[in-house]
C-alpha positions in Angstrom: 102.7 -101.5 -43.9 99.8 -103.5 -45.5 101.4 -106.2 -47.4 99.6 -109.0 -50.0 100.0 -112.7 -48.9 101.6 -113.0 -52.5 104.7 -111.0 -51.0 105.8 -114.1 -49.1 107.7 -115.5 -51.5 109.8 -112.6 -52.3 109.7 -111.9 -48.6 111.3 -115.1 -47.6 113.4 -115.2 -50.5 115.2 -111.4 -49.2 115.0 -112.4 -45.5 116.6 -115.8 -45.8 118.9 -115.6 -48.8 120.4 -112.4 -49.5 120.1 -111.0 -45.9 121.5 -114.0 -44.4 123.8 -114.6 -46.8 125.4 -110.9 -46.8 125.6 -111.5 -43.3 127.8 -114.4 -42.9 129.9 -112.6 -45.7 130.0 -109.1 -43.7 131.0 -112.0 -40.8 134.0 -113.7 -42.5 135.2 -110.1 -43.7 135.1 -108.9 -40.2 137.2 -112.0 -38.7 139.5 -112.3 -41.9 140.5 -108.2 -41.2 142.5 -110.3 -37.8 142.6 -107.0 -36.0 140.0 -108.2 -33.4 136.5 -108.6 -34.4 132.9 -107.5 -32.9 131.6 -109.0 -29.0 129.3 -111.5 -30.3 132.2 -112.7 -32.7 134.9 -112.3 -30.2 133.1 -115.2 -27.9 131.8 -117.5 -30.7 135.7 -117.6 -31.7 136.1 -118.3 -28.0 134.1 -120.8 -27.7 135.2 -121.9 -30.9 138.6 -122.5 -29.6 137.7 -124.1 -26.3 135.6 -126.9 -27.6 137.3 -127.4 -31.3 134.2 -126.5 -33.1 134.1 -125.0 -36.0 132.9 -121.2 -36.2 129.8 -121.9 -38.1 128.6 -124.9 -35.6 129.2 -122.5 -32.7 127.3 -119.6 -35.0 124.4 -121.8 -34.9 124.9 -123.0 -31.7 124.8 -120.0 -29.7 122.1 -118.3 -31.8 119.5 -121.1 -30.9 120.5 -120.5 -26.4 120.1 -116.7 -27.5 116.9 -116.8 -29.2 115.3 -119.6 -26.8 116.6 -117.1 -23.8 114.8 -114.5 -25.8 111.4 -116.8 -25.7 111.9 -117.5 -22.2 111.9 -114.1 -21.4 108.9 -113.5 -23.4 109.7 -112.1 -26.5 108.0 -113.1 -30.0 110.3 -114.3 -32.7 109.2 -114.7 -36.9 110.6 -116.5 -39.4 112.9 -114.1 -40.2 114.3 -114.7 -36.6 114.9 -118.7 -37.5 116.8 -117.6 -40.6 118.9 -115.8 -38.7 120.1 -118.5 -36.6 120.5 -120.9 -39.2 121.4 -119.9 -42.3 124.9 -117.7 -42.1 126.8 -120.5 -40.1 127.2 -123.5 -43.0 127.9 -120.4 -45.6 130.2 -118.9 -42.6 132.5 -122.8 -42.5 132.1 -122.9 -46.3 133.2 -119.6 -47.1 136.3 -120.5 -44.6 137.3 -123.8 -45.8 137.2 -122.5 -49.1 139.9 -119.8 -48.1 137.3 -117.4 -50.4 137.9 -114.3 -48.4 142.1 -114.2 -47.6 143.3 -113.6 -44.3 144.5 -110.1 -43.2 148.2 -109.6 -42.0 148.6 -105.9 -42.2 147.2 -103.1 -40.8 145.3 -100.9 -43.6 144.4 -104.4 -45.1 142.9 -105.3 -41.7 141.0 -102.0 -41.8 139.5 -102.1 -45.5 137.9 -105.5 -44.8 136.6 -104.8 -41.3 135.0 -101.6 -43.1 133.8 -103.6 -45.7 132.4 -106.6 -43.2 130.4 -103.5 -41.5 128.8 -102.3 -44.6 128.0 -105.3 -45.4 126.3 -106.1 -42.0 124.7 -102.6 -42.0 123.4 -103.9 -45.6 122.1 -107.1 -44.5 120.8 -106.1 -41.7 118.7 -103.9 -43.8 117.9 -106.2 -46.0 116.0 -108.6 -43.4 114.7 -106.2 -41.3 112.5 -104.4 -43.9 111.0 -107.5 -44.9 109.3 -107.3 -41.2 109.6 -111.1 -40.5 110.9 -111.3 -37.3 114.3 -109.9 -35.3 117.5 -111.3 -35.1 118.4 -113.2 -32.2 121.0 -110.6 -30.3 117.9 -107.8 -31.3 115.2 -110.0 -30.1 117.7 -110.8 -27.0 117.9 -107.2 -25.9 114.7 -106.1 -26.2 113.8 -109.1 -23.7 116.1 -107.8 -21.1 115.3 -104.0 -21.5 111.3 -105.4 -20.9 112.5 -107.3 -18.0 114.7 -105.0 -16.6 113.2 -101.9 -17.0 116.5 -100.6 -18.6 117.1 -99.2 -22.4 117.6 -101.0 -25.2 121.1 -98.7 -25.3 121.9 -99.9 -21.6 121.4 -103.8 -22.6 122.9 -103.6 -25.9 126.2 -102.0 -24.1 125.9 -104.8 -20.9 125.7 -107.6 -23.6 128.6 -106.8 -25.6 130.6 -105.6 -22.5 129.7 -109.1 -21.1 130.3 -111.5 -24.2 133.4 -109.8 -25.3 135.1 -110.6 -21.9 134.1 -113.5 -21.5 135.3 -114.5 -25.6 138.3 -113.3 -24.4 138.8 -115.0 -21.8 138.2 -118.3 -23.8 140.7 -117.1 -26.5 138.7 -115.0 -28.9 141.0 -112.2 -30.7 140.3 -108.6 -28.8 141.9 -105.6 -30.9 141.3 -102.3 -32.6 139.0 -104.1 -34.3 136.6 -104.9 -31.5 136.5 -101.3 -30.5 135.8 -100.0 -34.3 133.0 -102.3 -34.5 131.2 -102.0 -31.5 130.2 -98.3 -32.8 130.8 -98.6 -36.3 128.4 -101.6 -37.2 125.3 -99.7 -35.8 126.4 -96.7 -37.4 126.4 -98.5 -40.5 123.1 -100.0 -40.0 121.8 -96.3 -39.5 123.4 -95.1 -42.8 122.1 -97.6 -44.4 118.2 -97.4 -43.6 118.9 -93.5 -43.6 119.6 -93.9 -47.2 116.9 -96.3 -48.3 114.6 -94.1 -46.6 113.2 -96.1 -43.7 112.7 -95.4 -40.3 113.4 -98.7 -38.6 110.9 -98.0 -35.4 108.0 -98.2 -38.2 108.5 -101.2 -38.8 106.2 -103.7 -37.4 107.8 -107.1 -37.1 106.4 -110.1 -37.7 105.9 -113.2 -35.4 105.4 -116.2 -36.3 101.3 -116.5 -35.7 101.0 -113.7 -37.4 102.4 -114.8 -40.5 100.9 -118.4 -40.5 97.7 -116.1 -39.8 98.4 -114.3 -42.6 99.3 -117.6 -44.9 96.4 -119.0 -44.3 93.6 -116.5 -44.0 91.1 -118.7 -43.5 91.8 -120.5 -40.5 92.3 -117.2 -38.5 89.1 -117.5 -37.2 89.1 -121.7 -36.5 89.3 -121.4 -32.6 85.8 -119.5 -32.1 
């Protein structure tokens, strides 16, 4: 998709605002529904527990050893890809210490917000991804292995979550219904939600971070020869 370097604004604006911030919503809804919440969620809690950080600090934290395993491997992340490490952890603490989202204690109210965190992650997910400026950091992460590996991205995506979940359980993370509902139901939701926007995620072509600067700055693509 050709776009004009005018985009970037807007671009930005979607990737790092409203997907990011959707996202640590569709996170707080998920972990407020306290019926067990998805793998990667299940261990930050963990290691939120173990070393008394806060959920946001260990959001952040782990994203940045995910997406630097990611480069180490060899993959190519974008701006988009830093937002996503960033961003939804202070809005994930805030949104907690603010009490804005209340805390689940029965069963169909655990249900309706862990379908509405989904949504909301299928939703933002969308969001960023269209804008083509980089993948996430668990994305970027599994497409790394299944290069390496020689596996599918399928086979990776179902070692990783197999993998963190135990282990975020193990460390005191909250394993339930929950965890199994969103381990299929999040990427179903993801799929809905490009299905009905109309857009085949495999065409889009995300972009790294040379590429953008490339694009920024048109004239200076050439400054090397």
């Amino acid at each position: 998709m050709h776009r004009s370097i005018h985009s970037y604004p807007l671009r930005f604006f979607h990737s790092a605002v409203t997907g990011q911030l959707l996202c640590a919503v569709s996170i707080v809804f998920m972990l407020q529904a306290n019926i067990g919440t998805s793998p990667w969620n299940v261990l930050k809690q963990g290691l939120s527990s173990a070393s008394g950080m806060s959920f946001g600090a260990i959001d952040v934290f782990l994203n940045v050893v995910i997406i630097l395993t990611a480069v180490l491997l060899g993959e190519r992340i974008g701006f988009g890809s830093l937002f996503c490490v960033f961003l939804p952890g202070p809005v994930i603490d805030f949104i907690l210490r603010r009490e804005l989202i209340p805390l689940q204690s029965t069963l169909p109210g655990g249900l309706l917000f862990l379908g509405i965190g989904m949504e909301l992650m299928g939703l933002s997910t969308w969001i960023y991804m269209r804008e083509e400026l980089g993948e996430g950091p668990r994305d970027a992460l599994m497409v790394a292995l299944s290069r390496k590996t020689g596996k599918s991205a399928g086979f990776c995506r179902v070692f990783l979550d197999g993998a963190v979940v135990t282990l975020g359980w193990l460390l005191g993370g909250q394993v339930g219904i929950g965890t199994i509902a969103s381990m299929f139901g999040i990427g179903t939701c993801i799929g809905l939600t490009f299905r009905a926007a109309g857009i085949d995620p495999k065409k889009l072509h995300q972009e790294d971070l040379a590429k953008t600067l490339a694009n920024l700055h048109p004239g200076k693509k050439h400054s090397r020869s």
